[in-house]
VMD Tcl script that draws the C-alpha trace (Angstrom):
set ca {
  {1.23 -14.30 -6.32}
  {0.14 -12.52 -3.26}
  {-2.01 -9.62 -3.08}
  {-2.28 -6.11 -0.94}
  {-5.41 -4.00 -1.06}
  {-4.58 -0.18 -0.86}
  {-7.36 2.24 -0.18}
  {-6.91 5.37 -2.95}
  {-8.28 8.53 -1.63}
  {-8.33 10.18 -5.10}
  {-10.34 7.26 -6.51}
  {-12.40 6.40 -3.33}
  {-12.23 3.11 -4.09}
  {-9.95 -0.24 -2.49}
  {-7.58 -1.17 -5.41}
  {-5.85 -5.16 -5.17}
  {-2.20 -4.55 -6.22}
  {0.35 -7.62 -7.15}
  {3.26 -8.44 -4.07}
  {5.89 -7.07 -7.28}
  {4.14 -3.45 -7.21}
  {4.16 -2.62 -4.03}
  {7.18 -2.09 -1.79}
  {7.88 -2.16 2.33}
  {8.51 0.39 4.33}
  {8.88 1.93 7.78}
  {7.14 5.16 8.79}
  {8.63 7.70 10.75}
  {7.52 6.42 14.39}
  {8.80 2.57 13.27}
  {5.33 0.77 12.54}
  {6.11 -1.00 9.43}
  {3.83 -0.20 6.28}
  {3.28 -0.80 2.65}
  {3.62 1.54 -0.25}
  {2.06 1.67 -3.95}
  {0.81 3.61 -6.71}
  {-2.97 3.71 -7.57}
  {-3.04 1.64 -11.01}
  {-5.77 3.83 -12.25}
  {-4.70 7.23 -11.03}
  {-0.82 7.08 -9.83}
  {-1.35 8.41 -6.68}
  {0.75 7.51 -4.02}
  {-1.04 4.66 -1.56}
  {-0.19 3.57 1.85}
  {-0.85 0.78 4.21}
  {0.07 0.25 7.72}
  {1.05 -3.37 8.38}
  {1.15 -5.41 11.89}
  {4.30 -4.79 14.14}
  {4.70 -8.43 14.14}
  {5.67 -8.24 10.07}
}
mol new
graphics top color blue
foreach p $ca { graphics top sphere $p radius 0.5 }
foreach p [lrange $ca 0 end-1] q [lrange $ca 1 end] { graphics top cylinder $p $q radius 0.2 }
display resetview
């Protein structure tokens, strides 16, 4: 199973989150991204992905 590490501002701390947790996405100027919650915390977590995905 593949892996994403978010970056949690509220924790400080890189979290590893499973492929099933975390869901694609498209921002508002089209870059695609990745979004989670923080296991620990349940803040919201974001992470902007390649063009080329």
């Amino acid at each position: 199973m593949a892996t994403m590490t978010f970056y949690c501002v509220k924790c400080h701390a890189k979290k590893d989150v499973d492929e099933k947790d975390w869901t694609r996405t498209t921002m508002k100027n089209g870059r695609p991204a990745a979004k989670a919650k923080c296991p620990d915390c349940g803040t919201g977590m974001y992470r902007i992905l390649p063009k080329d995905t």
